[in-house]
C-alpha positions in Angstrom: 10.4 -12.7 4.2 13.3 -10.3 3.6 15.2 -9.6 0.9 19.3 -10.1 1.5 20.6 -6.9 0.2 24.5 -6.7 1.7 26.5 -6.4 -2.1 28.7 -9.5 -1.3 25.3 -11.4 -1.4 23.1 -9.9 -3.9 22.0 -12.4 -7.1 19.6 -12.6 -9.5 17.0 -13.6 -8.5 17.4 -12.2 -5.2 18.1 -14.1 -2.6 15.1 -14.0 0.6 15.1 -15.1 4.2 13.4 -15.7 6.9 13.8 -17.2 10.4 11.6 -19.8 12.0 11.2 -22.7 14.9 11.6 -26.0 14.4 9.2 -28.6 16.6 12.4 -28.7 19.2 12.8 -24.8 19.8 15.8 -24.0 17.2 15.2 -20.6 15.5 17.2 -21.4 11.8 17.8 -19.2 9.4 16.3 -20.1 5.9 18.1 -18.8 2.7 16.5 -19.2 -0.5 15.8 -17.9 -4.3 12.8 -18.2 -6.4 13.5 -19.5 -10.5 11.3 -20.3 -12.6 8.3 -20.7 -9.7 10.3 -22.7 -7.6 11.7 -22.3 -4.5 15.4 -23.4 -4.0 16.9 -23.4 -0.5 20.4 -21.9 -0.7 20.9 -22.4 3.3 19.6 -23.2 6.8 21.4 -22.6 9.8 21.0 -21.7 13.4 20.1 -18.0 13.4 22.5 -15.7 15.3 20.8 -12.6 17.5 21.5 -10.5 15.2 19.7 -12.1 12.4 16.8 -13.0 15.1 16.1 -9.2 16.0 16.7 -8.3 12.3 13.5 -10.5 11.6 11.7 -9.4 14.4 11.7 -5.9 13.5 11.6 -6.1 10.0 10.3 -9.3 8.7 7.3 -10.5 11.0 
């Protein structure tokens, strides 16, 4: 997981990604922030290449 840290997107709690396949092939992106123990999803979306090689160099 990464941690988003562009300003215009930085909360408290932080807000983590991380991209992954579904059982067809699509790479999303998944957004989300943990409260209180829990995880809440903020997003998912179809990851661009940029976000792809981001997690490939610095998430996996």
């Amino acid at each position: 997981m990464l941690t988003d840290e562009r300003e215009d997107h930085k909360r408290n709690p932080p807000t983590l990604w991380f991209v992954a396949e579904t059982r067809k092939g699509r790479l999303l992106k998944v957004v989300f922030q943990m409260r209180d123990g829990n995880c809440h999803i903020i997003t998912a979306y179809e990851a661009n290449k940029d976000e792809i090689r981001i997690y490939e160099t610095k998430g996996k």
